[in-house]
LUMGUVO-637644 format. One record per residue (C-alpha): x, y, z; residue number from 1. Coordinates in steps of 0.2 Angstrom, whole numbers, plus 2048, in hexadecimal, padded with zeros to 3 digits. Layout:
REM residues N
<node x="X" y="Y" z="Z" num="NUM"/>
...
REM end
This chain:
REM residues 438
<node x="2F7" y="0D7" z="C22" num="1"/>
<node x="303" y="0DE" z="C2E" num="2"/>
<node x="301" y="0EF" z="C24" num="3"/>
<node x="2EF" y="0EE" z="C2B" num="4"/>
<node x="2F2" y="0EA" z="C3C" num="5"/>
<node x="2FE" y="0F6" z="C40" num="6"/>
<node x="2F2" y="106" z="C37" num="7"/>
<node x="2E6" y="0FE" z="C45" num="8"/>
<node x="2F0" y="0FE" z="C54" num="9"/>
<node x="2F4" y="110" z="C50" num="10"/>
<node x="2E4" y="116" z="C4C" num="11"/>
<node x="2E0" y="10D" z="C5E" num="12"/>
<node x="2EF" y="113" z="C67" num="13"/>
<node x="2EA" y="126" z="C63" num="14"/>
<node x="2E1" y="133" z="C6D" num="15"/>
<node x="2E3" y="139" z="C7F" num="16"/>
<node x="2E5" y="12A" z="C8C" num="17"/>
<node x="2E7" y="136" z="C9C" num="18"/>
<node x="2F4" y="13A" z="CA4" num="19"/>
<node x="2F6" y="12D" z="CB0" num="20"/>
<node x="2F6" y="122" z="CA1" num="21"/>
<node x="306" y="129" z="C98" num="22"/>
<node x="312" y="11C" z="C9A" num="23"/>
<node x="306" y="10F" z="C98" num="24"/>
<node x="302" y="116" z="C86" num="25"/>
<node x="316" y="118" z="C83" num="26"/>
<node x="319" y="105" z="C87" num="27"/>
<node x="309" y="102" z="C78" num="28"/>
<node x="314" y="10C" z="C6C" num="29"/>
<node x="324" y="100" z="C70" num="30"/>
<node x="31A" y="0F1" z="C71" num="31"/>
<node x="312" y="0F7" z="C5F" num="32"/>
<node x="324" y="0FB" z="C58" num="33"/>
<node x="329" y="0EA" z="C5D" num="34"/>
<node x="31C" y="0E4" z="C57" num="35"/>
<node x="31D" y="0EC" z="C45" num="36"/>
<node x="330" y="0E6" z="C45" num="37"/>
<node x="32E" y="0D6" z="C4A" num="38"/>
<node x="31D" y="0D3" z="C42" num="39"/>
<node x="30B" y="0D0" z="C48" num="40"/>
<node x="304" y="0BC" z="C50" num="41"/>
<node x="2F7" y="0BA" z="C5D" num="42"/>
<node x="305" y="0BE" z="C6C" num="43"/>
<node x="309" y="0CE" z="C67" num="44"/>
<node x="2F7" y="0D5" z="C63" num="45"/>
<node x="2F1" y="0CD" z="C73" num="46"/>
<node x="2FF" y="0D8" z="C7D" num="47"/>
<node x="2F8" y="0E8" z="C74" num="48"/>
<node x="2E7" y="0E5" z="C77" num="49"/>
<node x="2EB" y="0E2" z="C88" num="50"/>
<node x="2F2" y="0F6" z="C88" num="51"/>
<node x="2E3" y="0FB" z="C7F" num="52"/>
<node x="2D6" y="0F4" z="C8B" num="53"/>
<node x="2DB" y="100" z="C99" num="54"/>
<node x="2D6" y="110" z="C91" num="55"/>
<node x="2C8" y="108" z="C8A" num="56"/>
<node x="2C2" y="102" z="C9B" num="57"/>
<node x="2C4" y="113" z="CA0" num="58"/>
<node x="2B8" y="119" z="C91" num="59"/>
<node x="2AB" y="10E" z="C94" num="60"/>
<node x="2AA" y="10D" z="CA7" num="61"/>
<node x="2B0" y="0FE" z="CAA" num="62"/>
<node x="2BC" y="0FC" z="CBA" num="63"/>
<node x="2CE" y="0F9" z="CB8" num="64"/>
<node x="2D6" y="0ED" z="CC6" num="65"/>
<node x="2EA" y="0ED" z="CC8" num="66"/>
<node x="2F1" y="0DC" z="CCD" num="67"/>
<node x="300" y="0D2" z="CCF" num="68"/>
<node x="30A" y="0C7" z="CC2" num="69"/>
<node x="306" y="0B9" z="CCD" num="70"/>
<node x="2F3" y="0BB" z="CCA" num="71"/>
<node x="2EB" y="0B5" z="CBA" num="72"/>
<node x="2DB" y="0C0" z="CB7" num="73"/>
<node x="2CD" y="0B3" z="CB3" num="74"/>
<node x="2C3" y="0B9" z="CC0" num="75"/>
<node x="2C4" y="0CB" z="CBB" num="76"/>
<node x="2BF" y="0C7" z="CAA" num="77"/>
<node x="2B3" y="0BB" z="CB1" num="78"/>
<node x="2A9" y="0CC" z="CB9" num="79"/>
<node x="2AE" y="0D7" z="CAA" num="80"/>
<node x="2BD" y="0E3" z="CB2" num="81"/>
<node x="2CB" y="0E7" z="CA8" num="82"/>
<node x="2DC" y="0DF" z="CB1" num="83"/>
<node x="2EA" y="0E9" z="CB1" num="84"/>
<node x="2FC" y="0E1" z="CB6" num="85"/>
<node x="306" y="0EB" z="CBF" num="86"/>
<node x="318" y="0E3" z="CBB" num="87"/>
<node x="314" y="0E6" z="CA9" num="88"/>
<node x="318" y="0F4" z="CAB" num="89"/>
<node x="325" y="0F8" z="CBA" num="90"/>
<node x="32E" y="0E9" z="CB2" num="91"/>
<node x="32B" y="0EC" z="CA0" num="92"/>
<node x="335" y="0FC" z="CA3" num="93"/>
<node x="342" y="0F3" z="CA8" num="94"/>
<node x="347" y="0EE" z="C97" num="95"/>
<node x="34A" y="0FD" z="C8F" num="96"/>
<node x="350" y="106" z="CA1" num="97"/>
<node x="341" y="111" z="CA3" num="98"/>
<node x="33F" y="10B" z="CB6" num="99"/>
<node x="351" y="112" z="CBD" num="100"/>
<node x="34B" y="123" z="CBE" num="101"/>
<node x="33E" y="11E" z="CC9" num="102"/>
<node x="347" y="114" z="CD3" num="103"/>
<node x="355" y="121" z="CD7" num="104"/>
<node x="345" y="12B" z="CDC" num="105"/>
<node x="340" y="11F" z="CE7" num="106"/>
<node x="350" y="11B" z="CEF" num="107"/>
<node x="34F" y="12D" z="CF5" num="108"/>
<node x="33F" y="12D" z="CFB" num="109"/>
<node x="345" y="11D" z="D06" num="110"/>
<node x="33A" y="110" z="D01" num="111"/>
<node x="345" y="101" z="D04" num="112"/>
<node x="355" y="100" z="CF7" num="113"/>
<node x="358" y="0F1" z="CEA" num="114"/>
<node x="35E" y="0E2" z="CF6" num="115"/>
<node x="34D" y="0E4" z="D00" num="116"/>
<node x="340" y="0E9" z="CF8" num="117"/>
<node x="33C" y="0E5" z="CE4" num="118"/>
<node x="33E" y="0EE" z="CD6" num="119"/>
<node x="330" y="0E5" z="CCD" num="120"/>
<node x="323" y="0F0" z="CD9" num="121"/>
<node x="32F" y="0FF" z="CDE" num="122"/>
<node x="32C" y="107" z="CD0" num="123"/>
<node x="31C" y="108" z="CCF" num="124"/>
<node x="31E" y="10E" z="CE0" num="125"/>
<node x="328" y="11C" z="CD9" num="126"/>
<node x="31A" y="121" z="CCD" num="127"/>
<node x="30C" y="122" z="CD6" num="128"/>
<node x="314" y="12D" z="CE1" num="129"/>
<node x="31B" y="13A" z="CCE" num="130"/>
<node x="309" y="137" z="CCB" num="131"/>
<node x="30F" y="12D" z="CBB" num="132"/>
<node x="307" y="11E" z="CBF" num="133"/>
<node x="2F7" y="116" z="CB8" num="134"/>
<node x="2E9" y="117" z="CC7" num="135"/>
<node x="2DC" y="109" z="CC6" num="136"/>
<node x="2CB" y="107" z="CD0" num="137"/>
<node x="2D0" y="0F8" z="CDB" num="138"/>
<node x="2E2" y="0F0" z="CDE" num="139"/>
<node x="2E4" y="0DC" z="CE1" num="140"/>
<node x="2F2" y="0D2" z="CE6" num="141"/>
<node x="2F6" y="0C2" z="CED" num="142"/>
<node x="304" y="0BE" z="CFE" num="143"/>
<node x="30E" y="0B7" z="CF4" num="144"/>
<node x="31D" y="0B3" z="CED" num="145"/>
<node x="324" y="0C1" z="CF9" num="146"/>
<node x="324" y="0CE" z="D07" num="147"/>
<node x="32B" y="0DA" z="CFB" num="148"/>
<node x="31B" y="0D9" z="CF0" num="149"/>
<node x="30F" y="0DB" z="CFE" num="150"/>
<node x="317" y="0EA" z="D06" num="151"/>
<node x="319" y="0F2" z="CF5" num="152"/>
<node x="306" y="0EF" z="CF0" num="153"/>
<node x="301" y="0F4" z="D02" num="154"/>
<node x="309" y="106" z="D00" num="155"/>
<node x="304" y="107" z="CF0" num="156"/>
<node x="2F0" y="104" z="CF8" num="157"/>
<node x="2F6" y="114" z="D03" num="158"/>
<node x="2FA" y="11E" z="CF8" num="159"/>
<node x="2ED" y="11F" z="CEB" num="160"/>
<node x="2E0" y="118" z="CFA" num="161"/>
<node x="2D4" y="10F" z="CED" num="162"/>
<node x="2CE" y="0FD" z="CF4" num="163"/>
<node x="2D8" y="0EE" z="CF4" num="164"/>
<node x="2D5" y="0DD" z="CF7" num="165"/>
<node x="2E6" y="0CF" z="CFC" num="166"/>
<node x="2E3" y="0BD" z="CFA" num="167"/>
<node x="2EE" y="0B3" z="D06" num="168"/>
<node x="2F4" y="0A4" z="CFD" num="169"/>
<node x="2F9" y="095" z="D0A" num="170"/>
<node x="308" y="08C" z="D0B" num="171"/>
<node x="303" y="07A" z="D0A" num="172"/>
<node x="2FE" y="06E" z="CFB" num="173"/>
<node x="2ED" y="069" z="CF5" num="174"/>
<node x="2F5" y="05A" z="CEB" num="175"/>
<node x="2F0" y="04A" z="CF5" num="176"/>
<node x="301" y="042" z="CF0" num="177"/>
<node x="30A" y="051" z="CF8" num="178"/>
<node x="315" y="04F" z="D08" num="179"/>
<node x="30C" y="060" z="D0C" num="180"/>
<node x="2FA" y="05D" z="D07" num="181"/>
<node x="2EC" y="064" z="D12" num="182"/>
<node x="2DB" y="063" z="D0E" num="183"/>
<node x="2D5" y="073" z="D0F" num="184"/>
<node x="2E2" y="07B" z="D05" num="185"/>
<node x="2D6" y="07C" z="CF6" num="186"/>
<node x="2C7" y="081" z="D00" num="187"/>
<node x="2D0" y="08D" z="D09" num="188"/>
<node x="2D4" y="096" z="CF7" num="189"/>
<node x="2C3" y="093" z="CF2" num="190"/>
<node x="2BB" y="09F" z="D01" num="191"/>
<node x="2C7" y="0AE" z="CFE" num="192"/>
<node x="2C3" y="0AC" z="CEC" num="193"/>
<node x="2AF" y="0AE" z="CEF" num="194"/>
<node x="2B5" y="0BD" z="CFA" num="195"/>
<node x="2BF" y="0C5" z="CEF" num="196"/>
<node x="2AE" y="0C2" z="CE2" num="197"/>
<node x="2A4" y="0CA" z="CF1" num="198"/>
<node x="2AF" y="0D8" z="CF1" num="199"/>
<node x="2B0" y="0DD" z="CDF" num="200"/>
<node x="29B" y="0DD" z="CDD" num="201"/>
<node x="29C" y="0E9" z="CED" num="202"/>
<node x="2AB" y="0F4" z="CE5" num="203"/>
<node x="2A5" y="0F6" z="CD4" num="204"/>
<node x="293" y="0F2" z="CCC" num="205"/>
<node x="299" y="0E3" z="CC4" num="206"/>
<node x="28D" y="0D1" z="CC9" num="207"/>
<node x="295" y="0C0" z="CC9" num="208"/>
<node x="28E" y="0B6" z="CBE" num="209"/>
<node x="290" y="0A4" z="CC0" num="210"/>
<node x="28D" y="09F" z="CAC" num="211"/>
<node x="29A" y="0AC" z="CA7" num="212"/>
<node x="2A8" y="0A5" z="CB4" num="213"/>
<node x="2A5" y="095" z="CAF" num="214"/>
<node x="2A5" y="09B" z="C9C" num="215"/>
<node x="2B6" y="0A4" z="CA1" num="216"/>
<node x="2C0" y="096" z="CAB" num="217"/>
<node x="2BC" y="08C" z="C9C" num="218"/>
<node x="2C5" y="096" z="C92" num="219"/>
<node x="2D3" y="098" z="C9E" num="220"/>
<node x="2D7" y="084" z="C9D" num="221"/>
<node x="2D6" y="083" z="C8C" num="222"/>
<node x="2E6" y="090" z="C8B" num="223"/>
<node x="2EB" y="085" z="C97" num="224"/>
<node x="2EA" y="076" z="C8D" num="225"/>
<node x="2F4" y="07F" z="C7E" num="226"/>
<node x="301" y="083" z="C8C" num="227"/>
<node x="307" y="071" z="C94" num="228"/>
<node x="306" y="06C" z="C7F" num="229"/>
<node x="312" y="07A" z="C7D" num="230"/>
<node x="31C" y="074" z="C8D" num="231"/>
<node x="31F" y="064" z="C87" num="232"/>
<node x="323" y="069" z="C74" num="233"/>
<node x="332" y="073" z="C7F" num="234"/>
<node x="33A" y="063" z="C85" num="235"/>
<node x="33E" y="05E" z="C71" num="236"/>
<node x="351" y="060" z="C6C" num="237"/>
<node x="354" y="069" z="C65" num="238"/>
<node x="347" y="077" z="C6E" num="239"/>
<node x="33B" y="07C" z="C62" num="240"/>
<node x="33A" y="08F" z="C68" num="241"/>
<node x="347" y="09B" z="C6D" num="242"/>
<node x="34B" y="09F" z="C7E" num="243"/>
<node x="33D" y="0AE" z="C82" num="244"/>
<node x="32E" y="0A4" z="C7C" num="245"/>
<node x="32A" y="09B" z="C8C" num="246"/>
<node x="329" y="0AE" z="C96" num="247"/>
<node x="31A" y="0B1" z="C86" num="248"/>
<node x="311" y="0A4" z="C8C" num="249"/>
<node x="312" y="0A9" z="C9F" num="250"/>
<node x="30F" y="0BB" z="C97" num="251"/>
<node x="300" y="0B7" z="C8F" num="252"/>
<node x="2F6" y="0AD" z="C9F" num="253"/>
<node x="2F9" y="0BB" z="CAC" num="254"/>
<node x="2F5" y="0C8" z="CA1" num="255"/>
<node x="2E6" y="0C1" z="C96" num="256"/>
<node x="2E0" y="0AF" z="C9F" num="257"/>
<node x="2CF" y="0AD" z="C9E" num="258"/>
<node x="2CD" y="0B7" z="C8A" num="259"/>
<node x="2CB" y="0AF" z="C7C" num="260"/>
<node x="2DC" y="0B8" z="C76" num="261"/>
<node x="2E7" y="0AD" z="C83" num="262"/>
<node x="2E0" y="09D" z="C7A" num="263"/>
<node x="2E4" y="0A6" z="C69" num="264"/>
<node x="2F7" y="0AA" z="C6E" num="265"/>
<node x="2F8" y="09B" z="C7A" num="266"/>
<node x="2F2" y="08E" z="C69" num="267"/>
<node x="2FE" y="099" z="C60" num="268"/>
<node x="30E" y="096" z="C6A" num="269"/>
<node x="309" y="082" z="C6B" num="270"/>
<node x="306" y="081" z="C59" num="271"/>
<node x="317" y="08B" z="C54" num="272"/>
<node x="321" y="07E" z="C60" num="273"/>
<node x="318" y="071" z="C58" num="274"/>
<node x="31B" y="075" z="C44" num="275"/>
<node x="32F" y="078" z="C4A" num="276"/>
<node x="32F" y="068" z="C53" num="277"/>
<node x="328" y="05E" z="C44" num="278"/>
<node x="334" y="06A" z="C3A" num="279"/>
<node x="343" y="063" z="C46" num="280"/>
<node x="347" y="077" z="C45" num="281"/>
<node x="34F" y="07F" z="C54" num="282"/>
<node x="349" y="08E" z="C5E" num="283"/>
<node x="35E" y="092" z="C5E" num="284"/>
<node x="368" y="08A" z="C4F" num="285"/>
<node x="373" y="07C" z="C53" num="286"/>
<node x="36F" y="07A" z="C66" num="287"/>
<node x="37C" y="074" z="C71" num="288"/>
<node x="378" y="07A" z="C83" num="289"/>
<node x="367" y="078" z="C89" num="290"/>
<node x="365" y="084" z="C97" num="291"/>
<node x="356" y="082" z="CA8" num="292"/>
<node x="353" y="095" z="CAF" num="293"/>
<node x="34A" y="093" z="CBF" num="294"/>
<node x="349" y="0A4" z="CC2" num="295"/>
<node x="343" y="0B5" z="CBD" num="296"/>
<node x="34D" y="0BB" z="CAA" num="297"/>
<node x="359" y="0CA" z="CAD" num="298"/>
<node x="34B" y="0D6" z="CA5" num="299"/>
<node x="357" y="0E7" z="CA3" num="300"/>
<node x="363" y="0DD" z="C98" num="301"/>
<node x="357" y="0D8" z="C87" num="302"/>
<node x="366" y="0D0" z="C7E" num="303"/>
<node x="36D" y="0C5" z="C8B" num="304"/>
<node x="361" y="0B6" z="C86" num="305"/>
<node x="367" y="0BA" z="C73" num="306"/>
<node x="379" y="0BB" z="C79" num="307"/>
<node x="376" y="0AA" z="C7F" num="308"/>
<node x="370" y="0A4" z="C73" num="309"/>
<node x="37D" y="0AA" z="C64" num="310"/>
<node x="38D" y="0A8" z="C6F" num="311"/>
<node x="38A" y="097" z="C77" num="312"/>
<node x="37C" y="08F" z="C6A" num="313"/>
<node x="373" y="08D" z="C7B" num="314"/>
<node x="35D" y="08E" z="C7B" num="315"/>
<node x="357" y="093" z="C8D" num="316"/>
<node x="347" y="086" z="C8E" num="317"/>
<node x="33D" y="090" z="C99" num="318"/>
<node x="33D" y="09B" z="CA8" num="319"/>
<node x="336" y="09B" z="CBB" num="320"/>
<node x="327" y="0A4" z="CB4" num="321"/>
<node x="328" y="09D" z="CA1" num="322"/>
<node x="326" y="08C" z="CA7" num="323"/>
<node x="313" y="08D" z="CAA" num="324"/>
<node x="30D" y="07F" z="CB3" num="325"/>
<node x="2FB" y="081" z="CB7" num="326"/>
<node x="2F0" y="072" z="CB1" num="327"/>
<node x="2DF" y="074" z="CAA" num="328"/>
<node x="2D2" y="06E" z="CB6" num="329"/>
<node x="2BE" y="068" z="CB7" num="330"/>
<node x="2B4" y="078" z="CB1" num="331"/>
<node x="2A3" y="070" z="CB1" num="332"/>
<node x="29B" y="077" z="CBE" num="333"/>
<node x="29D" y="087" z="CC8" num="334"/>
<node x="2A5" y="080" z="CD8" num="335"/>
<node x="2B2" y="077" z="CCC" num="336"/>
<node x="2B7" y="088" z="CC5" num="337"/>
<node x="2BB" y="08D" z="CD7" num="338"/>
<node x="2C5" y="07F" z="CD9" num="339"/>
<node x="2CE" y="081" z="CC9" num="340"/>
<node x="2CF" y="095" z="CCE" num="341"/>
<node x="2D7" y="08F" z="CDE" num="342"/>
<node x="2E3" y="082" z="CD6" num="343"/>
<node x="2E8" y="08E" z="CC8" num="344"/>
<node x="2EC" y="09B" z="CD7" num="345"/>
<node x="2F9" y="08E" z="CE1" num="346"/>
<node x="302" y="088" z="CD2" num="347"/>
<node x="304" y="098" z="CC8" num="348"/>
<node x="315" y="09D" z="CC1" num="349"/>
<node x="321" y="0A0" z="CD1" num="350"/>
<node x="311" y="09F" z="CDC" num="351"/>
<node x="311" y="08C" z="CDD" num="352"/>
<node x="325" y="08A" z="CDD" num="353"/>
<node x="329" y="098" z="CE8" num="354"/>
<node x="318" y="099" z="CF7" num="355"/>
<node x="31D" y="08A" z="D04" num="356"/>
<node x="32B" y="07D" z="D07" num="357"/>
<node x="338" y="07F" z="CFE" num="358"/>
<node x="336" y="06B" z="CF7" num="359"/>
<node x="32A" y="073" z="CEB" num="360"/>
<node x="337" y="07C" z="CE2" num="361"/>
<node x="345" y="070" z="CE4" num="362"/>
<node x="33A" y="061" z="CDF" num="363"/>
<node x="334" y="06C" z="CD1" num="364"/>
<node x="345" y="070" z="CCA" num="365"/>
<node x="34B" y="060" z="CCB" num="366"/>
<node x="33D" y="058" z="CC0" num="367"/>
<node x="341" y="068" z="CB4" num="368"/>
<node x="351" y="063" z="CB2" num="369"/>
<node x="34E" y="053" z="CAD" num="370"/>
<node x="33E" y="055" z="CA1" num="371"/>
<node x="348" y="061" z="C98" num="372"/>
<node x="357" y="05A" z="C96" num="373"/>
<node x="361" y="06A" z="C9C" num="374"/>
<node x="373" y="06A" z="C9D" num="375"/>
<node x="375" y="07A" z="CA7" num="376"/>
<node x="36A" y="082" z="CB4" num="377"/>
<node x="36D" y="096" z="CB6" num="378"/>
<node x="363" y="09E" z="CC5" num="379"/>
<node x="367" y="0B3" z="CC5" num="380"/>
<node x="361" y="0B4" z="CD7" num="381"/>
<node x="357" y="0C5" z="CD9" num="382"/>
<node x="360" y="0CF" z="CE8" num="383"/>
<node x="34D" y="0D3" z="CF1" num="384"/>
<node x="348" y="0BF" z="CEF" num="385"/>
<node x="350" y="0BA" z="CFF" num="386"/>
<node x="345" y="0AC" z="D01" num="387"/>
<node x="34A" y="0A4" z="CF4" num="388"/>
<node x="35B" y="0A3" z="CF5" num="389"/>
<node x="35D" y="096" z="D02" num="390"/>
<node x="352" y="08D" z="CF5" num="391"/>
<node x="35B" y="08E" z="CE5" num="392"/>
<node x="36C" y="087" z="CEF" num="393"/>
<node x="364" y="079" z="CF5" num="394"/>
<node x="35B" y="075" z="CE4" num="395"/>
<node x="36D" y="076" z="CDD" num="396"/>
<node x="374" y="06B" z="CE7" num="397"/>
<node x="365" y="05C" z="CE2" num="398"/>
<node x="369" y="062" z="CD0" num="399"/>
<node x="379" y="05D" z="CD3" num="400"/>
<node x="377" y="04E" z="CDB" num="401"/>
<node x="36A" y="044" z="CD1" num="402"/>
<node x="36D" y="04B" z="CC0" num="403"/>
<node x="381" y="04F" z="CC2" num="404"/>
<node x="37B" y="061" z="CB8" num="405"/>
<node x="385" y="073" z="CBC" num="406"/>
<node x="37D" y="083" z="CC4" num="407"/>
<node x="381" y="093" z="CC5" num="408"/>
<node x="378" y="09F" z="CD0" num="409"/>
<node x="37D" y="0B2" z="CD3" num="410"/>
<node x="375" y="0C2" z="CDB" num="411"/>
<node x="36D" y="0CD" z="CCE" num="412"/>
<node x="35F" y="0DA" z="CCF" num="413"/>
<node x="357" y="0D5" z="CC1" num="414"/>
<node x="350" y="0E8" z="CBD" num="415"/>
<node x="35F" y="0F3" z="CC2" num="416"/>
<node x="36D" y="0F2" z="CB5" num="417"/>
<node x="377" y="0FC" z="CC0" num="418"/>
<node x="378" y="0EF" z="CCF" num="419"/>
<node x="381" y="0E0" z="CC6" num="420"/>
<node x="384" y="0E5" z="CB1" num="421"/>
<node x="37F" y="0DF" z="CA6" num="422"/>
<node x="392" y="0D9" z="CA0" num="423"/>
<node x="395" y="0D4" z="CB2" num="424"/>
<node x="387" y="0C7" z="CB0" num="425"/>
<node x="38C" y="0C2" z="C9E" num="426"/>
<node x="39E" y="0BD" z="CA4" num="427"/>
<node x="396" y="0B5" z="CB3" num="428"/>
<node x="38C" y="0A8" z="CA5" num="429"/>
<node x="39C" y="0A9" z="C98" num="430"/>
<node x="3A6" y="0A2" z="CA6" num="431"/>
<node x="39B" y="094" z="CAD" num="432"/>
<node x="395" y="08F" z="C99" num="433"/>
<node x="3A6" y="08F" z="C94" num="434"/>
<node x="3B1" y="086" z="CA5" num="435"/>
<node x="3A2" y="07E" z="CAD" num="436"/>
<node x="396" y="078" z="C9F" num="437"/>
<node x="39F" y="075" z="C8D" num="438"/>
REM end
């Protein structure tokens, strides 16, 4: 079967996908390679589809909009576009160090340097400008988790001047039990979402259709469903899944939300969990150190989650953006949809953690923690993500005090090896797992 599958992802990967398209195809080959290595489930073909469906959009006419990894694409698939994440690409560069040319480039050029502005967008920056970068039709992107984010997306709209609509996400709650709750949180969300609905029929010659958004968001909460399942499956000892797993899940939602292949990968990663949890078999052999990561991975080092896990028998639960928290929501008419669009939009990954008061995150963290039954809680604390680092202090500091559990938090620019190394970073965990923890 697999025999099959990779003779069809390269009769699909052939022929010329333009120029501006390059890299994007190189990144399909090492997703493919990976693929034909590690074998083929419903994750890994989604991720290639999701290459594919670029230059097949482009064949057929149909718009390409670039967005944010804090955006799921429902909508766009809701008004057939093709979504197209940015930060899988500038990011997935990072792994195999593909981005640090671009960012020395860009360094020259002066566009900010690591500590202010973020080397998940920087990059791309850096592309656009070698004409190496993908060019969609429309550019999306939200105002948060960060000033970094915004300024790099609104240079990016100057550059390449194609439209581009921003979504201004507000700070308080829509959760009536919340300290923060205002009432028109919700609608508030609601109204840029029918703008930004208004804005794409008049930028491309796509109709919103109400049947298909509500055909769409009802395919979005059943991946949803499949996903909290999973989450709860994570909180079995010993942990069902190793360490990367949660970051698929998160993977497949702002990439594919709204297709019937998140469902497929989503049921796939709840049903795995579940046969290893029956099976009492661990996602790392003989657990002994269960570890919370609040934060972003260190995406330049590949092996450091395997490091961990063969040196200290230690299983990383889930990540900041791994640990996908978005409920399924009323889909049965279409001004529920808009709600569950809106709600889906305030608690996505780092979105809902990372957008107001920082109680949100600490509160967050702390019930983490607990559910989890974690033993140790590592935050690498990206170097342009000042606004969080007040946060992760004083979320360590409640840690500490109602659950008596160690953190360790350190600087790290989580896409530049050369800034803290990767050795540097090991023997920052080899100390506090071996001194603090064991």
């Amino acid at each position: 079967m697999d025999r099959e599958l990779i003779d069809k992802y390269k009769k699909l990967g052939r022929g010329n996908w333009g120029k501006d398209l390059a890299i994007w195809k190189t990144m399909y080959r090492g997703f493919l390679n990976m693929a034909k290595s590690q074998g083929f489930n419903p994750f890994t073909e989604m991720l290639l589809n999701n290459f594919l469906d670029i230059p097949k959009a482009r064949k057929e006419g149909i718009p390409v909009i670039m967005h944010p990894f804090n955006y799921e694409p429902e909508i766009f698939f809701a008004m057939n576009l093709a979504p197209m994440m940015q930060e899988i690409l500038s990011v997935g560069l990072a792994f195999v160090h593909m981005n640090e040319p671009y960012i020395d480039y860009i360094n020259k050029m002066g566009y900010g340097d690591n500590p202010t502005i973020c080397n998940a967008q920087r990059p791309f920056i850096s592309m656009v400008i070698q004409g190496a970068a993908p060019i969609p039709d429309l550019l999306f992107y939200l105002s948060t988790p960060c000033n970094s984010l915004v300024a790099s997306y609104q240079v990016y709209q100057g550059l390449s001047g194609i439209p581009s609509y921003n979504i201004d996400v507000p700070y308080w709650a829509y959760n009536h039990e919340s300290e923060f709750y205002d009432k028109k949180t919700v609608d508030y969300m609601i109204n840029q979402s029918k703008n930004l609905i208004t804005w794409l029929e008049n930028n491309t010659k796509q109709k919103f259709d109400d049947n298909k958004f509500q055909q769409t968001m009802a395919i979005v909460n059943e991946a949803r469903e499949y996903t909290l399942e999973f989450n709860e499956l994570l909180k079995a000892v010993p942990c069902p899944l190793p360490s990367i797993t949660g970051f698929g899940v998160f993977l497949t939602m702002v990439t594919r939300g709204g297709s019937p292949e998140a469902v497929k990968a989503t049921k796939w990663f709840r049903d795995t969990a579940a046969e290893n949890v029956k099976k009492g078999i661990g996602g790392v052999p003989d657990e002994k150190i269960r570890i919370a990561w609040p934060y972003t991975h260190v995406f330049f080092d590949q092996e450091l989650l395997p490091w961990l896990e063969e040196t200290f028998n230690a299983v990383v639960i889930m990540d900041l953006l791994g640990h996908y928290k978005v409920l399924p929501h009323d889909t049965s008419t279409t001004e529920k949809c808009f709600e569950s669009l809106a709600m889906g939009t305030l608690d996505a990954s780092m979105v809902g953690k990372c957008r107001g008061p920082m109680e949100y995150y600490v509160k967050y963290l702390v019930n983490y923690v607990k559910d989890y039954k974690i033993d140790a809680v590592i935050m690498p604390m990206h170097f342009a993500c000042k606004h969080v680092y007040t946060m992760a202090r004083v979320a360590s500091e409640a840690i500490r005090e109602e659950t008596g559990i160690p953190t360790l938090i350190f600087g790290v620019d989580s896409y530049d090896s050369r800034e803290v190394p990767a050795e540097a970073i090991r023997g920052k965990i080899s100390d506090f797992l071996t001194h603090v923890v064991s």
